[in-house]
Phi, psi and omega in degrees: 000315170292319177302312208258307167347308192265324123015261157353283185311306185318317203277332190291292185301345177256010153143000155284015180282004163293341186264205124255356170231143157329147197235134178289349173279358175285328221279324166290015193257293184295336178294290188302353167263343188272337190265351129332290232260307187249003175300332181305340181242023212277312214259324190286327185279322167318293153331292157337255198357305162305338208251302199292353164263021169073355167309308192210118351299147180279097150265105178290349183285342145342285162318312217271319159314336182279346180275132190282156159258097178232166174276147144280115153307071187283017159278321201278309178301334193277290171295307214280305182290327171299335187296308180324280196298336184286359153288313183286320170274318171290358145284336186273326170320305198278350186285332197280325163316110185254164171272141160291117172314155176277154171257126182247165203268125183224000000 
């Protein structure tokens, strides 16, 4: 992300402040200075990538680090699922419910 931030400025400032958008015959000029920009770190971020999800070297402890810790509330779960379900019957309710036809005076 940074590397195409700066990428950008560059293009902006050396005459894309001329455009109000990127122009699509620019943008594969500039796709090839970013990928220029960043390949010298392209095989170490992969690797990072692999390691904090824990693919390579195959870790869970890894993963696992990524799950936030929070308390649970089993009241809140508790009240969320009775609501869930009485929605859910009152929807199976109102399907079922017919009206009495009106009688009419003949």
């Amino acid at each position: 992300k940074r590397g195409w931030r700066k990428i950008l400025t560059e293009w902006k400032e050396t005459g894309g402040f001329t455009c109000a958008t990127l122009q699509k015959q620019d943008f594969p000029l500039l796709l090839k200075k970013l990928l220029e920009y960043i390949e010298p770190k392209s095989k170490q971020n992969l690797m990072s990538g692999f390691k904090t999800c824990g693919i390579y070297p195959n870790s869970i402890d890894e993963l696992l680090k990524k799950i936030p810790h929070a308390p649970i509330n089993e009241s809140d779960i508790e009240n969320s699922f009775l609501k869930s379900l009485e929605e859910k019957r009152s929807q199976w309710t109102e399907r079922t419910k017919k009206g009495r036809k009106k009688k009419l005076n003949v």
